[in-house]
C-alpha positions in Angstrom: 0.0 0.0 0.0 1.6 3.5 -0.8 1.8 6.0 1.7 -1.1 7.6 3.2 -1.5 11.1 1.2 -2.3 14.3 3.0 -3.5 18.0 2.1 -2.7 21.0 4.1 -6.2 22.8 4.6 -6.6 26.4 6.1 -9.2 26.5 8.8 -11.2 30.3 8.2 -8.7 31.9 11.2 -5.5 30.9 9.3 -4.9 28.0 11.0 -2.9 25.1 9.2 -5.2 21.4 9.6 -4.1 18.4 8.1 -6.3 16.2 6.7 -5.5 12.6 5.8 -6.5 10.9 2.3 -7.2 7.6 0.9 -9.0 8.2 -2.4 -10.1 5.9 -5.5 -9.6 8.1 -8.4 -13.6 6.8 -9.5 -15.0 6.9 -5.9 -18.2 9.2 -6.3 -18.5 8.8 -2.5 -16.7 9.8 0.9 -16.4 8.6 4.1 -14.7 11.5 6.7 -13.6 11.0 10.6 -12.8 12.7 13.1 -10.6 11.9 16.0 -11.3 11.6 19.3 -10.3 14.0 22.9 -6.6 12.8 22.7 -5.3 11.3 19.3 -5.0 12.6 15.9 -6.7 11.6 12.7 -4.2 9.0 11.5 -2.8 7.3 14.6 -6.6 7.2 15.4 -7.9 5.8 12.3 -4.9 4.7 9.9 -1.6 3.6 11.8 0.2 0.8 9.0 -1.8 -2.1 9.0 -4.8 -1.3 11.0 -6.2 1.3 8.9 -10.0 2.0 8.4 -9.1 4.7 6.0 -7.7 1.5 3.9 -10.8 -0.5 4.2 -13.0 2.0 3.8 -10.8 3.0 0.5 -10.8 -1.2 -0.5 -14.2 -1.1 -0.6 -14.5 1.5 -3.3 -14.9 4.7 -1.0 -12.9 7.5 -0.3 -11.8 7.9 3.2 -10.4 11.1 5.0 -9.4 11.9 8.4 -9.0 15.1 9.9 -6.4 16.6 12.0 -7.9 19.4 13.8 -5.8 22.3 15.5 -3.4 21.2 18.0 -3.8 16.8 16.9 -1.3 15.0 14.8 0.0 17.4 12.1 -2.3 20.1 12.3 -0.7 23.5 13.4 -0.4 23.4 17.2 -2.3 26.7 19.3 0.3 28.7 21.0 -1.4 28.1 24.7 0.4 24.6 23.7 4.2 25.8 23.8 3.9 27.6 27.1 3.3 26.0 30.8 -0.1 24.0 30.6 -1.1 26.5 33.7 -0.5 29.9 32.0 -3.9 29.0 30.1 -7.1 27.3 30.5 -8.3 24.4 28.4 -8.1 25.0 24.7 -9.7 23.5 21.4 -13.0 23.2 22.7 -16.0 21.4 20.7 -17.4 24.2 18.4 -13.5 25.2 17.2 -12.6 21.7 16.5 -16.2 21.3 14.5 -15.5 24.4 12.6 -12.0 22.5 11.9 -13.7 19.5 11.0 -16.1 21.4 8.7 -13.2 23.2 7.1 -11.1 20.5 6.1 -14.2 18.7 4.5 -16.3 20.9 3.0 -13.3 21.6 0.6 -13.9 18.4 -0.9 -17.9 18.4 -0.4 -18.6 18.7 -4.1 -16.0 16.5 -5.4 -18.4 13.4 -4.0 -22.0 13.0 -4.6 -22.7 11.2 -0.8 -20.6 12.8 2.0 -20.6 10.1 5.2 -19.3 11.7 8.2 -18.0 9.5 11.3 -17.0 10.9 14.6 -15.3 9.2 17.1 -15.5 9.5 20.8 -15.2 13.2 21.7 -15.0 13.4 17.8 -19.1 12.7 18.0 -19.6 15.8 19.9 -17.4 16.9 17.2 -19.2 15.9 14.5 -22.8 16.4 16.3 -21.9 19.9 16.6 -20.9 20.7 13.2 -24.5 18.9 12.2 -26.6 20.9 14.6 -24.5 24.1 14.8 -22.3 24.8 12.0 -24.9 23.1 9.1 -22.3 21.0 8.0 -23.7 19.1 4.6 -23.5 15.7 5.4 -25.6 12.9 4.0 -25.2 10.4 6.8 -23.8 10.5 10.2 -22.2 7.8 12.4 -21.1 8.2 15.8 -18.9 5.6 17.2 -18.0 4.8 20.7 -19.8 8.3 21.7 -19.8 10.4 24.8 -23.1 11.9 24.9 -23.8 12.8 28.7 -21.8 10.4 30.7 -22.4 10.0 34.2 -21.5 12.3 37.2 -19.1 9.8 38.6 -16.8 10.8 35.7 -16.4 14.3 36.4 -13.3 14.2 38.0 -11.9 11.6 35.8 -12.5 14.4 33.4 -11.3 17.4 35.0 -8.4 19.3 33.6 -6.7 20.3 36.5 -7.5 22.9 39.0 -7.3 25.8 38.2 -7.6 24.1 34.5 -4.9 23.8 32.2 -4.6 24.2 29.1 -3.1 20.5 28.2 -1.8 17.5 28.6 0.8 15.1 28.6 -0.1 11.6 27.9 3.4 9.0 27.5 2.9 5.4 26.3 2.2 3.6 29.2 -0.5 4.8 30.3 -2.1 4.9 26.3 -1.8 1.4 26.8 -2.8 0.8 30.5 -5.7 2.7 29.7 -6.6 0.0 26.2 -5.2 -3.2 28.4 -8.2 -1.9 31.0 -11.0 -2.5 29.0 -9.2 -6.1 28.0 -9.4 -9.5 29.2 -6.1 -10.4 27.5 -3.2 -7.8 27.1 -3.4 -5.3 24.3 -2.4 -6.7 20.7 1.3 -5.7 20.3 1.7 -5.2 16.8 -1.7 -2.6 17.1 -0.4 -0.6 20.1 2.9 -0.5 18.4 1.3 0.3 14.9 -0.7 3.1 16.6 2.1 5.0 19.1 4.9 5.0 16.3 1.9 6.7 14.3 1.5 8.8 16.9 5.2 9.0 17.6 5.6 10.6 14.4 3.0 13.3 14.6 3.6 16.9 15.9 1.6 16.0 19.1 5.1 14.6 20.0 6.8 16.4 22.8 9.6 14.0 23.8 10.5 10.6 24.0 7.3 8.3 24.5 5.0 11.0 25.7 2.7 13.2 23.2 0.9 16.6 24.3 -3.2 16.7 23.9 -5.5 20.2 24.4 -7.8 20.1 27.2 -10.6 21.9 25.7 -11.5 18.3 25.4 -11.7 17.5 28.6 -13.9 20.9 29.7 -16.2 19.7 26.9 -16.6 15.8 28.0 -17.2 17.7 32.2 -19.4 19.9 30.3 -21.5 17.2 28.6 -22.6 15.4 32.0 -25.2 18.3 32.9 -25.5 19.6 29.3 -25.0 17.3 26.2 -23.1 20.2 23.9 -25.5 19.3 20.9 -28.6 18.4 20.8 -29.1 14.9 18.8 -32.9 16.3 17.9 -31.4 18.5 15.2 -29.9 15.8 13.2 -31.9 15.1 10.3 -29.8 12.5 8.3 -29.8 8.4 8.7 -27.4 7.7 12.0 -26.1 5.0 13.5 -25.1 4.8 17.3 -21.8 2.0 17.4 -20.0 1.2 20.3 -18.2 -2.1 21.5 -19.6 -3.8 24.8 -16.0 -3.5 26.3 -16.3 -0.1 26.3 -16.0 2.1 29.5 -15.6 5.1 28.3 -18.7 5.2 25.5 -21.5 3.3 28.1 -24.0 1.5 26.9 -26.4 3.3 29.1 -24.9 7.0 27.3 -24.9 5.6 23.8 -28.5 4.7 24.0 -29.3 8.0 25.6 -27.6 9.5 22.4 -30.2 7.2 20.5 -33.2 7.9 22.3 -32.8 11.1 21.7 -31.9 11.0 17.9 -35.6 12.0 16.3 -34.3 11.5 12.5 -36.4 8.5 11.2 -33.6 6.4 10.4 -31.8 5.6 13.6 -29.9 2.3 13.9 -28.1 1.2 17.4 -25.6 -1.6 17.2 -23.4 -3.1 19.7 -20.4 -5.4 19.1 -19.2 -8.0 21.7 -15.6 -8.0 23.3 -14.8 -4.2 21.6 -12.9 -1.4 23.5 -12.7 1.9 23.0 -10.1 1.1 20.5 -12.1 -1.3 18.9 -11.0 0.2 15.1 -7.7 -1.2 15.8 -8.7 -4.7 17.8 -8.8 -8.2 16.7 -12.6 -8.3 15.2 -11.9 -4.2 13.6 -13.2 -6.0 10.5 -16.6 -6.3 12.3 -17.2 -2.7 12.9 -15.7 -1.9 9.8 -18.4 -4.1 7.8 -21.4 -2.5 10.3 -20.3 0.8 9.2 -19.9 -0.2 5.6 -23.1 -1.9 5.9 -24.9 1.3 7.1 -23.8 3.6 4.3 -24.1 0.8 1.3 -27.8 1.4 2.5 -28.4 5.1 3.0 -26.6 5.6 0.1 
């Protein structure tokens, strides 16, 4: 497989995104992601050998992943080369949706059927650019989401006190965190796919630790009193995914997400033994072919 390409895209406040590309020259539709509160676009969804931006591509679509500000390539913030404490959380939801819609509306009219797919945080992401930016999408799918979790998360999601404007995150504990949700230990070659990925993006700050924004974080805090989009206002065919390992998308918040959903065509599916990494697990294949699945009908 030749290397994954990649565009430079200029968000409408100057800032430099990246966004990721694995295009069939006679694909006439496109499937877009977008990353989650900590990784970027292609550790997230393309590290070598455990790509859905491959599959998806395979399969006859055209796949891109976005980078916003501050993830993987994309031009970092300044708040992010100064102490974390000089600056409260940055990259919050509806600056990381107006990223997202950036970086793909530029190649809206190349495609007759735009599917967009967000990803953990990336579903507030994604919701929000729906509901607030009126982002033209003709499906949407949100995988593993966090919706409005439960109370007893808010301090797992705090971002320091007083908040800060990042994080540091080193390998261990990206893989403690993956090995949590796991009977048996994290796949090696995925988790070693994934961090050199990673390893390789600008998030990089030294050896074996990578720097994340923490607007995330205010946003996931923010979401347990007041969801940051409101699922109502999405009018295109959806489909609610997460894997039944999953601690950080709950089954009880995912279906909340549904529930709430009011567009007509609203599928929920669950898939046994996934993680919050499922995209990069042992049975990927089988969330790759539920997605797949979803838009060869809505198409």
């Amino acid at each position: 497989m030749t290397a994954l390409a990649h565009t430079d895209v200029t968000a409408s406040d100057g800032t430099r995104l990246r966004r990721w590309e694995r295009a069939p020259a006679d694909a006439t539709e496109a499937v877009c992601f977008v990353h989650g509160a900590t990784y970027g676009g292609r550790s997230a969804f393309a590290p070598d050998g455990f790509s859905w931006l491959d599959a998806v591509a395979d399969a006859g679509r055209a796949a891109f992943a976005v980078d916003v500000r501050g993830y993987g390539d994309a031009e970092r913030p300044p708040e992010l080369d100064v102490p974390a404490a000089d600056n409260g959380p940055v990259v919050r939801a509806p600056t990381a949706a107006s990223d997202a819609a950036d970086a793909f509306t530029a190649i809206r009219d190349t495609y007759d059927t735009l599917h967009l797919v967000g990803y953990s945080w990336g579903t507030i992401t994604a919701g929000h650019a729906l509901t607030a930016d009126g982002f033209d999408a003709d499906s949407l799918v949100q995988y593993a989401p966090v919706y409005s979790p439960p109370a007893s998360r808010r301090d797992y999601y705090a971002p320091g006190e007083p908040p800060k404007a990042y994080r540091h995150v080193d390998r261990d504990t990206a893989r403690d965190r993956w090995r949590a949700q796991r009977d048996a230990a994290v796949p090696d070659d995925a988790f070693d796919a994934f961090w050199a990925t990673l390893d390789e993006s600008g998030q990089r700050v030294r050896d074996e630790t990578v720097v994340a924004p923490n607007g995330t974080l205010a946003d996931l805090a923010a979401s347990i009193d007041d969801p940051q989009y409101d699922p109502a206002d999405i009018d295109v065919p959806t489909l609610v995914v997460r894997g039944s390992r999953d601690t950080a998308s709950t089954r009880d918040d995912a279906l909340a997400l549904y529930d709430d959903l009011s567009t007509p065509d609203a599928t929920y599916a669950e898939l046994a033994g996934g993680t919050h990494f499922l995209q990069l697990e042992e049975n990927r294949e089988r969330l790759y072919d539920a997605v797949e699945a979803f838009h060869d009908r809505v198409s």
